[in-house]
C-alpha positions in Angstrom: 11.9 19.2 -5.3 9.3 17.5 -7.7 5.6 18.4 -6.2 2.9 16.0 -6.7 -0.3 17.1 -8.6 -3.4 15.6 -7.9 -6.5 16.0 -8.6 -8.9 13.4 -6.6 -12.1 13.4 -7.4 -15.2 14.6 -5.6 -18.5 12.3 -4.8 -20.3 14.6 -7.8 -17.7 14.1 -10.0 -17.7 10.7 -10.0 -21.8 10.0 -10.1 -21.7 12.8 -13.3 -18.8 10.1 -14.7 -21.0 6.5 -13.7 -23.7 7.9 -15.3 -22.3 9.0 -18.4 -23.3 7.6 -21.8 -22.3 7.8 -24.8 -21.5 5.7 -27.8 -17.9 6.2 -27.6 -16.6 6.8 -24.9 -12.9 6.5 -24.4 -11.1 5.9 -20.6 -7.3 5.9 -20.6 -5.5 5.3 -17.6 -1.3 6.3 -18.2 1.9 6.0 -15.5 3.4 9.5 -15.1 6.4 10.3 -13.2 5.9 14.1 -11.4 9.6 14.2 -12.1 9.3 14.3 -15.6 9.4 16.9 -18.3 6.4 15.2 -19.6 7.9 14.2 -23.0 7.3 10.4 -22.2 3.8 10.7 -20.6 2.7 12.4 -23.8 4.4 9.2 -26.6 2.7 7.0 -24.0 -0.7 9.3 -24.2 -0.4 9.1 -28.1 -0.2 5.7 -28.0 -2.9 4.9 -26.0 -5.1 7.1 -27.8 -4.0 5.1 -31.4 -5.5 2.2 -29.9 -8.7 3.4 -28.7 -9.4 4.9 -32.1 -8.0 1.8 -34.0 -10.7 -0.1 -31.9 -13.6 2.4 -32.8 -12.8 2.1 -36.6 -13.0 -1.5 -36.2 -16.7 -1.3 -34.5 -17.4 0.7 -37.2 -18.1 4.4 -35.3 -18.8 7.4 -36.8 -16.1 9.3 -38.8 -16.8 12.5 -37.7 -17.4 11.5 -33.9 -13.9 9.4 -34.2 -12.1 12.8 -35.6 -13.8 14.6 -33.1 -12.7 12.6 -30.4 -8.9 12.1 -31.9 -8.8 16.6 -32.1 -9.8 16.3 -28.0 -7.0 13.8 -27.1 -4.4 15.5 -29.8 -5.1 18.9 -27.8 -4.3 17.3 -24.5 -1.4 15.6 -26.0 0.2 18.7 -27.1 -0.6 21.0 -23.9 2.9 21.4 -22.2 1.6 23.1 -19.3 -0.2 20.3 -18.4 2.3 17.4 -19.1 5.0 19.5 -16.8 2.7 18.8 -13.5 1.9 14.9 -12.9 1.2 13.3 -9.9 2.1 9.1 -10.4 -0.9 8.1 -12.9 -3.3 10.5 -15.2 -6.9 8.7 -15.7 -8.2 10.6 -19.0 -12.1 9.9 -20.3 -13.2 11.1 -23.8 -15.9 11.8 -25.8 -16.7 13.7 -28.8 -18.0 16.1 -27.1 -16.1 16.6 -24.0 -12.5 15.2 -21.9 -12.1 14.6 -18.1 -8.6 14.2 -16.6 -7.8 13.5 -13.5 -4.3 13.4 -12.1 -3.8 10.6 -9.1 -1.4 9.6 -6.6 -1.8 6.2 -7.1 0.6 3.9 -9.0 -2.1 2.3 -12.1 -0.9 0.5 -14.9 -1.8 1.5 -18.6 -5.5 0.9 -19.8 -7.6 1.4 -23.0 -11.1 0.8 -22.4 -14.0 1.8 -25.3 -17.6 0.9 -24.6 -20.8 3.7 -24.7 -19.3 4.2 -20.6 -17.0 4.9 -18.8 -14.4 2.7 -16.7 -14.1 4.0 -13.9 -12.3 1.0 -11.3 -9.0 2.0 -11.1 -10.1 5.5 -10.7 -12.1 4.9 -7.3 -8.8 3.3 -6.0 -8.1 6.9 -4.7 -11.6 7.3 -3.1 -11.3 3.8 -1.5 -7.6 4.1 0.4 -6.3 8.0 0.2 -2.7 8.0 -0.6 -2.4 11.8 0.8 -2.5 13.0 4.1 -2.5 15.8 6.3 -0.4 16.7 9.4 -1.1 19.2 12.0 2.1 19.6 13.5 0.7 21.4 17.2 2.7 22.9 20.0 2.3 25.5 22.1 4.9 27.7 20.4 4.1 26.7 17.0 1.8 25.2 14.5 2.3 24.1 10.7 0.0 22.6 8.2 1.9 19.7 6.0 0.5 17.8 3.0 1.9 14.1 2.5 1.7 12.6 -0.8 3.7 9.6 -1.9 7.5 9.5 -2.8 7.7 13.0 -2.4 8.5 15.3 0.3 6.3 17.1 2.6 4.8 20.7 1.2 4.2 23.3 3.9 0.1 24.8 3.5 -0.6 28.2 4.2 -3.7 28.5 6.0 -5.1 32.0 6.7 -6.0 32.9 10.3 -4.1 30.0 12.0 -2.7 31.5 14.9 1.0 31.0 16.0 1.3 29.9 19.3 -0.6 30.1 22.6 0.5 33.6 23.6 -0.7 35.2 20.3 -3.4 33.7 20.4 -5.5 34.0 23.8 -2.5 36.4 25.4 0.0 35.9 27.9 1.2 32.9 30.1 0.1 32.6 33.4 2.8 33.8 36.1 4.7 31.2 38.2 3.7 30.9 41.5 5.0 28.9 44.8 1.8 28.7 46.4 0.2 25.3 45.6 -3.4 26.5 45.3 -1.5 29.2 43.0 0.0 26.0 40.9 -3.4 24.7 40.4 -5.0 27.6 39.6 -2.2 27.9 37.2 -2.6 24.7 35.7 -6.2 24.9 35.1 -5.8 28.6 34.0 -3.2 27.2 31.4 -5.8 24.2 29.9 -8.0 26.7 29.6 -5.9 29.2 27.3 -4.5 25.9 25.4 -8.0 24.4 24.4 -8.8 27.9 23.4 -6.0 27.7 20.7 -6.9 24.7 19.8 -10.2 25.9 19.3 -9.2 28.8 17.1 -6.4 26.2 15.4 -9.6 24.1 14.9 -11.4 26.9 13.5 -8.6 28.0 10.8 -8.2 24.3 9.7 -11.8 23.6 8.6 -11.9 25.4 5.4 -8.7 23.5 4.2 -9.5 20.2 5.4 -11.2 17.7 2.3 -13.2 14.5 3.5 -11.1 12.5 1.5 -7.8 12.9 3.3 -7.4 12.1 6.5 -5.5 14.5 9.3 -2.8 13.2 11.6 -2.3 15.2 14.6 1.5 15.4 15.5 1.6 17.2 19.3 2.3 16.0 22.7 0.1 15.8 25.7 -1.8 17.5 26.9 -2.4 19.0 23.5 -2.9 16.3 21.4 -5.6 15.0 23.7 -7.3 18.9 24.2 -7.3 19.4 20.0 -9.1 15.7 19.9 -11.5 16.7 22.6 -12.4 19.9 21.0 -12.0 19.3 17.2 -15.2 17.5 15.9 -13.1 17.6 12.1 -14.4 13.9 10.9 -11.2 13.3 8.8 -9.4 13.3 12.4 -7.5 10.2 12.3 -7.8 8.3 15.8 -4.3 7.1 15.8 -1.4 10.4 15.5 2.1 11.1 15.6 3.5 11.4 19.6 6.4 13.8 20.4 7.0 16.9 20.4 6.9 18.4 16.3 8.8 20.7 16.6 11.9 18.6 17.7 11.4 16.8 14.1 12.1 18.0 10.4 9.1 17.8 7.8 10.5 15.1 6.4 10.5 13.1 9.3 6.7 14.1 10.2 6.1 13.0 6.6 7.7 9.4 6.7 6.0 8.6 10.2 2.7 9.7 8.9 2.7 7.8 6.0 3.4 4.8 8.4 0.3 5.8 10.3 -1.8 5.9 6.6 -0.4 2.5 5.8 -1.8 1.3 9.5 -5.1 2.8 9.0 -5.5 1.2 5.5 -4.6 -2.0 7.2 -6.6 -1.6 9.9 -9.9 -1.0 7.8 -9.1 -3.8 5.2 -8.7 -6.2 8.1 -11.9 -5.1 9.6 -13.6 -5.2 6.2 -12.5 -8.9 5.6 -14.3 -9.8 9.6 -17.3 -8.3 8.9 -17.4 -10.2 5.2 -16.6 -13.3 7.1 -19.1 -12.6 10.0 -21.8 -12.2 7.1 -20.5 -15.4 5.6 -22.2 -17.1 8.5 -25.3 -15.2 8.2 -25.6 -16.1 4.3 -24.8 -12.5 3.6 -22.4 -12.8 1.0 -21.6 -13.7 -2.6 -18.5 -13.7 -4.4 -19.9 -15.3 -7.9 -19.6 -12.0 -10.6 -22.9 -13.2 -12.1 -24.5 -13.2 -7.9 -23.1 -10.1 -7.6 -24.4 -8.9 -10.2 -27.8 -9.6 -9.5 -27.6 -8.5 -5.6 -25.8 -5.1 -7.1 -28.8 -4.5 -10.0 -31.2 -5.1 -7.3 -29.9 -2.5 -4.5 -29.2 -5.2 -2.0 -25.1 -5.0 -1.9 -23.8 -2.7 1.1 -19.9 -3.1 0.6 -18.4 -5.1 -2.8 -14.9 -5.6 -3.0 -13.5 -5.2 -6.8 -10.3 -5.9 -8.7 -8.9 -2.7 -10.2 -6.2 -4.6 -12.5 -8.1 -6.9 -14.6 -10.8 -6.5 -17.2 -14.0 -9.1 -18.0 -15.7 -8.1 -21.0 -19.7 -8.5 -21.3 -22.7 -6.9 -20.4 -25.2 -6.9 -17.9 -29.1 -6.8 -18.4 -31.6 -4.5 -16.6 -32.3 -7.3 -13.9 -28.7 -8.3 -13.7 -28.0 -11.1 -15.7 -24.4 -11.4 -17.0 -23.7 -11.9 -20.5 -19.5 -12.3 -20.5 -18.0 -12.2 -24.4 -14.2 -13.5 -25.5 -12.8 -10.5 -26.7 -12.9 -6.8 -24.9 -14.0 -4.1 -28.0 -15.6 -1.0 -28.3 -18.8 -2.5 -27.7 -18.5 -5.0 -24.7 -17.7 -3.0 -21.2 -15.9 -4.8 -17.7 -18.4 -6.6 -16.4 -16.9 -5.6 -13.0 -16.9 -2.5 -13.2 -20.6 -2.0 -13.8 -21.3 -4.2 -11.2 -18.8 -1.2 -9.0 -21.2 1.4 -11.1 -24.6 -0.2 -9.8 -23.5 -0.5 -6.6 -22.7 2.8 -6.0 -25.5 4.5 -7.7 -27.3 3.0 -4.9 -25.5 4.0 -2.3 -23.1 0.8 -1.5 -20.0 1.0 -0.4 -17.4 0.3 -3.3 -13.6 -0.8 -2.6 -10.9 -0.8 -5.5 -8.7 -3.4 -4.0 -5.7 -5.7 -5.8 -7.1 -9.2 -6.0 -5.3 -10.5 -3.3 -7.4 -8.1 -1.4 -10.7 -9.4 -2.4 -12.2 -12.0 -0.2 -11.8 -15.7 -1.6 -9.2 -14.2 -4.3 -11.2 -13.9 -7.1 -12.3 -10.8 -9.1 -15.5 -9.3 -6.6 -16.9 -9.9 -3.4 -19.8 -8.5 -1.9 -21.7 -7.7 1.7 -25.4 -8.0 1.2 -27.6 -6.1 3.2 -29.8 -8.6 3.8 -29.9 -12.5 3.5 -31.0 -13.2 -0.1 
């Protein structure tokens, strides 16, 4: 079984990245298959990094920064330990000095972008809609810890301290009784010892659990309503799995999860798209690229919507006036995607959405925090 590698990338990582500048500066986003041996990520590698250095010549860059930059990429190219684990597309960003990879579960098409920064788009696709997950599959005989990741199957997590069950973990099970006040006292007695697991399972689980992938909670009642009433874990999702876990496979917990993550994407998207149009009526919206660029230089954009698949080359000035050119070089950046840079330097919310996703269907959209 092929295991996906990812490596998503943190909040820091990615203001360290938007920041960034440098004269030439290289981003390469590739396809990989995790299936692979890694012989045909590393042609396609090769080949994207021919381009990128074919379009430095041209702008005339330093020779030695060029060579030093080709010696990074040629390293990579030639590491087989890191070709044989891929996840579905490797995002790679050069410099003469230094090289970033980051292996995603997204599915990106091939880029070459050269400009003194970073493009950094299709990389916040995996900050914007996780493609992982976690389950916690929870009974009272049983608990296990499952990552789901795309087009692969379920991998099992060991998580150190998690307890096993009920009974190993606040003692024995109450003894029958035929007196009613017995059964009640029973009853209660046994919510107690079951949010206590669920405390302790809560417990366990924290030091696992990353704020960018959300948790499903696979149990029946009345656990899965005790672990939600005693779990304050944010990346709780609100809708889970029903059923008993333990009747179903891993791969089984897997493919209804992923239904749930394709719901809760849905779900935010659609309520995204009725807050942009309930701002429409307030006047709180633009979906111009030289607008937003202006609302986005000035700090007033809250949420902009951006296209992750297409390019617009140009520049933007320090009080956010567009400059668009013809051709995209190794001078001229994606217009775009510095608009998706401003924006979340100062603290907006940035979505990497197809274009079909983007209010009004064109390349950005934007929520304004206030009426302009």
């Amino acid at each position: 079984m092929a295991i996906l590698h990812t490596d998503i990338p943190t909040r820091t990582q990615v203001d360290a990245l938007l920041t960034a500048r440098a004269p030439e500066s290289v981003s390469l986003y590739l396809p990989t298959n995790p299936a692979s041996t890694g012989e045909a990520e590393r042609i396609g590698l090769q080949n994207l990094t021919s381009q990128a250095l074919e379009q430095l010549r041209e702008a005339g860059a330093d020779k030695d920064d060029v060579a030093e930059l080709a010696e990074h990429l040629a390293d990579l190219v030639e590491d087989d330990e890191f070709f044989r684990y891929q996840a579905r597309s490797l995002a790679v960003f050069a410099t003469p000095a230094s090289i970033n990879t980051f292996r995603l579960p997204n599915h990106l098409r091939e880029v070459v972008e050269v400009s003194d920064r970073f493009h950094l788009k299709p990389l916040l696709r995996s900050i914007t809609f996780p493609q992982t997950a976690l389950v916690l599959a929870l009974a009272q005989n049983s608990v296990r810890l499952l990552e789901i990741v795309p087009d692969m199957d379920p991998v099992n997590i060991d998580v150190p301290g998690m307890p096993k069950d009920v009974d190993s973990a606040v003692g024995r099970a109450f003894p029958a009784d035929r007196s009613p006040m017995r059964r009640l006292q029973a009853a209660e007695g046994k919510k107690v010892r079951i949010r206590q697991f669920a405390r302790q399972v809560d417990r366990a689980l924290r030091p696992v659990l990353r704020g960018d992938v959300p948790l499903i909670l696979a149990a029946t009642e009345p656990l899965q309503s005790i672990f939600r009433s005693v779990s304050g874990a944010p990346e709780l999702a609100r809708v889970g799995l029903t059923g008993n876990p333990e009747e179903s496979t891993d791969r089984e917990l897997g493919s209804a999860a992923r239904d749930v993550l394709d719901d809760l994407h849905v779900d935010r998207l659609r309520d995204l798209h009725r807050l942009f149009e309930q701002r429409t009526g307030q006047g709180r919206t633009v979906t111009d690229i030289a607008d937003v660029a202006r609302q986005a230089t000035m700090g007033a954009v809250d949420t902009v919507f951006v296209d992750i698949d297409h390019t617009v080359p140009g520049f933007i000035d320090e009080v956010g006036a567009v400059r668009f050119e013809g051709t995209d070089d190794a001078v001229a950046y994606g217009v775009v995607d510095e608009i998706a840079r401003r924006v979340w330097l100062t603290g907006g919310q940035v979505l990497a959405v197809r274009q079909q996703d983007i209010p009004g269907g064109g390349g950005t959209a934007a929520i304004l925090r206030y009426a302009p």
